[in-house]
C-alpha positions as CSV (number, residue, x, y, z in Angstrom):
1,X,15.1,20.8,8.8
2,X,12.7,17.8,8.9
3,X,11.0,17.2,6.0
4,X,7.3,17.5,6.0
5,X,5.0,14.2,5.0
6,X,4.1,14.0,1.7
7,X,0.9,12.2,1.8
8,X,-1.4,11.4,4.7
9,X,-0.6,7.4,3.9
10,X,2.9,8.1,4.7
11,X,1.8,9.7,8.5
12,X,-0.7,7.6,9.4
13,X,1.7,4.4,9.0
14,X,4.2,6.6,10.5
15,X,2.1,7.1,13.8
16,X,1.0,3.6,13.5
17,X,4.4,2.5,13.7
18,X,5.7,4.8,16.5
19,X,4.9,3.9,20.0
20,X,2.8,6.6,20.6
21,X,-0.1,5.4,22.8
22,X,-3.5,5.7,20.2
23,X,-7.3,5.5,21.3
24,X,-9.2,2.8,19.3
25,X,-10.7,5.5,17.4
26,X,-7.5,7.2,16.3
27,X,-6.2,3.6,15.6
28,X,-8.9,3.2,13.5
29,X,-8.6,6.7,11.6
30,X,-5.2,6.2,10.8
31,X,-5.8,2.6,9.7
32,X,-8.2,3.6,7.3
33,X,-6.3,6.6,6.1
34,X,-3.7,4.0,5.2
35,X,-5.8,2.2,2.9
36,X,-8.2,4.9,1.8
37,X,-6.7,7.1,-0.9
38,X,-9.9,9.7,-1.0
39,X,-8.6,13.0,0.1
40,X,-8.7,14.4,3.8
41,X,-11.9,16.3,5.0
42,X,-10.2,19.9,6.8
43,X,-11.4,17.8,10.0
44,X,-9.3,14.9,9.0
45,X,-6.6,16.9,8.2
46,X,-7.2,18.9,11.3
47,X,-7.3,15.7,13.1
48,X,-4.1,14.2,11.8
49,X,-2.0,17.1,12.0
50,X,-2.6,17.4,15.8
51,X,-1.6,13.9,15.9
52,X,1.4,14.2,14.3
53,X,2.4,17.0,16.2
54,X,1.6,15.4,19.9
55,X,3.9,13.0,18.6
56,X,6.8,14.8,17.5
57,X,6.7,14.3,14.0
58,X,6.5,16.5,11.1
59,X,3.6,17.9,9.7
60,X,2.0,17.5,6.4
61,X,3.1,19.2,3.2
62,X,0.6,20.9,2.1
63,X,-1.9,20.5,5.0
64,X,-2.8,17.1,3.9
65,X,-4.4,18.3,1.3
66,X,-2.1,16.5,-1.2
């Protein structure tokens, strides 16, 4: 089993890293997500989660509300 990401930091520079192809706006989420320790909004979280799984990757733990 493929363990989940513990904190939205570690997906966001997860799908940064991937070549999955981003918009400038999802670049720009996930950039700032990076940086920005302040917890997820449930859109956020809603946001990232469909990104992560478009790409593949495992979800959050917890949501992303970590």
């Amino acid at each position: 089993m493929v363990e989940p990401f513990i904190t939205p930091k570690d997906a966001a520079l997860a799908l940064l890293n991937s070549e999955q192809r981003l918009t400038r706006k999802a670049g720009s989420f996930l950039g700032q997500t990076a940086v920005d320790g302040t917890p997820l909004t449930p859109a956020q979280a809603e946001w990232l989660a469909t990104m992560l799984a478009r790409a593949g990757f495992p979800p959050l733990a917890d949501g992303g509300q970590a």
